[in-house]
Phi, psi and omega in degrees: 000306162303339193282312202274326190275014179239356164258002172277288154328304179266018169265342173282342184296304151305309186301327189303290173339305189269357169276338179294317194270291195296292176308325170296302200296305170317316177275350167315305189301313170306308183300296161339287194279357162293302224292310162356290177296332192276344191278004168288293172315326168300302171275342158295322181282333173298337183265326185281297160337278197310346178277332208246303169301322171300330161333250164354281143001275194291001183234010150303304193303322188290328168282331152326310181283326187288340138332278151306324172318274178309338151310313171306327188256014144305288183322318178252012144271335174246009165290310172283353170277342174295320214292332190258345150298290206289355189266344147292329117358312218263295198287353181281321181280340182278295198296326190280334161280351180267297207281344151303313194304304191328329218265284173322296197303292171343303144282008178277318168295335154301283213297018202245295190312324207297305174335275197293009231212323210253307215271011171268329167277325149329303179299327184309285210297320169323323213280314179326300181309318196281308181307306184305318197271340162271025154271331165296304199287311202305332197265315175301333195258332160295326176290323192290335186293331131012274182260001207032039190245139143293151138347294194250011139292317175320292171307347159260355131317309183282293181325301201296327208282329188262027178265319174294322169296323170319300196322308209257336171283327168311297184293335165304330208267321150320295203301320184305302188295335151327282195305319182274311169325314194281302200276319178300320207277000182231021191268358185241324193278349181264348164283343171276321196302295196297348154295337199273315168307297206327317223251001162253119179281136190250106179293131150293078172261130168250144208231122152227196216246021187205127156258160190227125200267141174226134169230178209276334162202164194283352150304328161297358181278328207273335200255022190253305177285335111122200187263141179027018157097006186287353165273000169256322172333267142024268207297304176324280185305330179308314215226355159074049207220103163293131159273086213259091180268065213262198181250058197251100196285132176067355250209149138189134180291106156264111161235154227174121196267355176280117141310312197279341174265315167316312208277325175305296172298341203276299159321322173314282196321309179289331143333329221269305065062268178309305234260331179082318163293077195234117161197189205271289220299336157239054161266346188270330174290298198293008168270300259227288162333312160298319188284011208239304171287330172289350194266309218256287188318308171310325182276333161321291183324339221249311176313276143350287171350289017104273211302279211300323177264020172062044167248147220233150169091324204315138160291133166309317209275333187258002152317294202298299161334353195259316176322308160307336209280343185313312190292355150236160155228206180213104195099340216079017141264127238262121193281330172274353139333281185304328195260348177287292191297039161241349199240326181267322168306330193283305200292348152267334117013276193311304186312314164294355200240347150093028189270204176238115198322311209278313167320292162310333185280326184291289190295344169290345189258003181256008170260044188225032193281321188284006178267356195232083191260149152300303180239195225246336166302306193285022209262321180293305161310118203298155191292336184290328182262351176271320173294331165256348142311302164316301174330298165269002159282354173217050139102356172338133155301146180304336196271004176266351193270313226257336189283318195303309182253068187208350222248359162241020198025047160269005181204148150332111194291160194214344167234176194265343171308310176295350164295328184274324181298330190289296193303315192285347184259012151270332196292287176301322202267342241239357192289165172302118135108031172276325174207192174276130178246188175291140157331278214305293204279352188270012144297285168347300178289355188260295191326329203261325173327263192311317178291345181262357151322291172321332206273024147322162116296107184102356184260132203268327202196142192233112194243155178228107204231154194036082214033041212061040168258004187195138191235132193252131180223119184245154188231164174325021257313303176339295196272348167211131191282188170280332168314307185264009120003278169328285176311297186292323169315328169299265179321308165302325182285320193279350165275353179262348201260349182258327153243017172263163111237140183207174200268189209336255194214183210243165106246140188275136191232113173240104177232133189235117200245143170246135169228129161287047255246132161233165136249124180304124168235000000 
């Protein structure tokens, strides 16, 4: 019974297995047959997608070609429109040389009448020419028989009697043409030059070796001057500055050929002054302070300078020189003055003249840079050339080294800048009351004036008038005419302009007075 009931089991084990087996196959068959359809559905849509990008596709490219299309024949609308611009252009230039050619031939046939028109008035006038001259000799051979003279005595007769008039009409004739000459051929340059004066105000300084510090009462001298004088003692060595202390009410006298050191003690003193504390020790702060400020102030000043005539780049070491120059001068005239306007003059100068401005204004304001030397060595060296060393030691262009040191013709000019820097610093230094000059020569120069007035003939009395700009000749009447008036007038400018030198021009006055003198009893 077990045995049937354990083959009965497994015979149910089977059959259970193989209905389990039949249904799995069944559900196999199902999938299988979704999944078909669905890779049908798939591939219908994969076929329709691809009908619709070929679409798209073929009518993107019909609008591309039809694009290009129309670019091309743009393109070949505007090839044929140059090409029918230039074949009209082509016939506009064939017609205007067929009616020039026309115009020449036209005048090659006048000038063909002009000719033959010229060469029929030539022979007239030969015939003419050959007649006239045998009319001349009939005329000449009547005079000598006449006057009984030849020919050619008449004529060194007719010279000798017309050689003095010749002489003085010549030299008027000289002298205009001289004089005409001067003004066309100098007429554009004395018109920049005085525009170029006209548009600078000209400033005045006198600079001399002594300031004078004032103060408010003469009690303050004794506490200046300190117990047995050791606070002027004092005051001195600090600042290397004579202190001069008289009986000059309210008043004490600094002197000193430094400026820059009067400006030191002269502040110093007014610190001192205010402050009430005068003693060496703080008289030795208060120098050392100043001098720190006089110091800081110069390169301001330099600064300013620079900043005001718009030139850019400049070395700190040629500020502080521009900066010196306040503190000196030259002639009595205040040297950062003097080198501003000679720097505003050169940029106009330039301007007018078609240079380049800026250039010029830098070398008009560095070139007198060799008057404020640091040390004491460089003192011997003349300034124009010590001033375009500096210059090309701290990087200076060539054409400004060579106008700075040129500008007293010690070295060759070499560019048109150094001529203009030369003209504008005669300009500045050289107008009535810019500067001082020495006693001795500007004697000197009037005595040589009036002696070379003397070494005339006929001049009775000689004057050197407006500071030697201008020389007065009074002459004999007896012994000079008006003609030769003229002529010595000449002749003196011109021995002065040849063996003097001196700055802007002479003019010579030559006056010859007749008097008539009777007296009535």
């Amino acid at each position: 019974m077990d045995s049937i009931a354990i083959i009965i089991g497994l015979v149910g084990l089977a059959i259970g297995f193989a209905i389990a087996k039949f249904m799995e196959k069944g559900k196999a068959s199902k999938t299988i047959a979704s999944a078909k359809k669905e890779a049908a559905n798939i591939v219908k849509e994969a076929n329709i997608e691809g009908e619709n990008i070929k679409k798209d596709k073929i009518f993107q490219a019909k609008e591309k070609f039809l694009e290009l299309k129309a670019e091309h024949e743009k393109v070949i609308i505007n090839k044929d429109k140059k090409i029918s611009e230039s074949e009209k252009r082509t016939r506009d230039k064939e017609s205007q040389i067929s009616s020039e050619l026309a115009k020449g031939k036209k005048l090659g046939e006048q000038l063909e009448i002009k000719l033959k028109e010229v060469d029929y008035k030539s022979e007239f006038l030969e015939k003419k020419q050959s007649e006239l001259e045998k009319l001349h000799k009939s005329q000449v051979q009547q005079l000598e028989v006449i006057s009984g003279l030849s020919a050619d005595d008449a004529k060194s007769q007719l010279l000798e009697s017309l050689k003095d008039t010749a002489k003085s009409d010549a030299m008027a004739y000289i002298q205009s043409t001289v004089e005409e000459a001067k003004l066309t051929a100098q007429q554009e340059a004395k018109k920049i030059i005085i525009n170029t004066i006209q548009r600078i105000g000209t400033e005045e300084a006198v600079e001399n070796c002594v300031s004078v510090f004032n103060l408010e009462s003469d009690d303050v001298k004794g506490r200046i001057i300190g117990r047995e004088g050791r606070n002027i003692r004092a005051l001195e060595a600090a600042t290397g500055v004579e202190i001069i202390v008289d009986d000059t009410p309210e008043a004490i006298i600094l002197s000193c050929f430094d400026s820059v050191r009067r400006e030191v003690a002269r502040l110093s003193l007014h610190k001192l002054v205010t402050d009430g504390r005068i003693h060496p020790a703080r008289i030795e702060e208060i120098v050392k302070k100043t001098e720190k400020q006089i110091e800081e102030e110069i390169v301001e000043i330099g600064k300013r300078t620079v900043i005001d005539l718009g030139i850019h780049g400049l070395h700190p070491e040629l500020i502080k020189a521009v900066g010196r120059m306040k503190y000196r001068s030259s002639y009595g005239q205040n040297l950062l003055q003097h080198s501003r306007e000679v720097a505003k003059l050169c940029g106009v100068m330039a301007a007018e003249l078609g240079l380049n401005p800026k250039l010029a204004k830098r070398a008009g304001l560095l070139h007198d840079i060799g008057k404020v030397p640091n040390t004491e060595v460089e003192v011997e060296t003349p300034h124009a050339i010590l001033g375009m060393q500096w210059a090309e030691k701290f990087g200076e262009k060539p054409d400004i080294c060579n106008a700075i040191g040129a500008h007293h013709d010690e070295i060759e000019m070499k560019t048109l800048i150094a001529p203009i820097v030369q003209v504008c610093d005669a300009i500045s230094g050289a107008r009535p009351g810019a500067r001082r000059q020495v006693l001795d020569s500007y004697i000197q120069r009037l005595k040589d004036l009036e002696e070379i007035a003397f070494g005339f003939g006929g001049v009775q009395k000689a004057y050197a008038i407006q500071a030697g700009r201008e020389l007065r000749v009074i002459v004999e009447s007896e012994k000079v005419s008006d003609d030769k008036a003229a002529e010595l007038s000449f002749e003196i400018s011109q021995k002065i302009q040849t063996d003097m030198t001196y700055p802007g021009q002479v003019k010579v006055t030559v006056i010859r007075e007749t008097r008539a003198v009777n007296v009535a009893k």
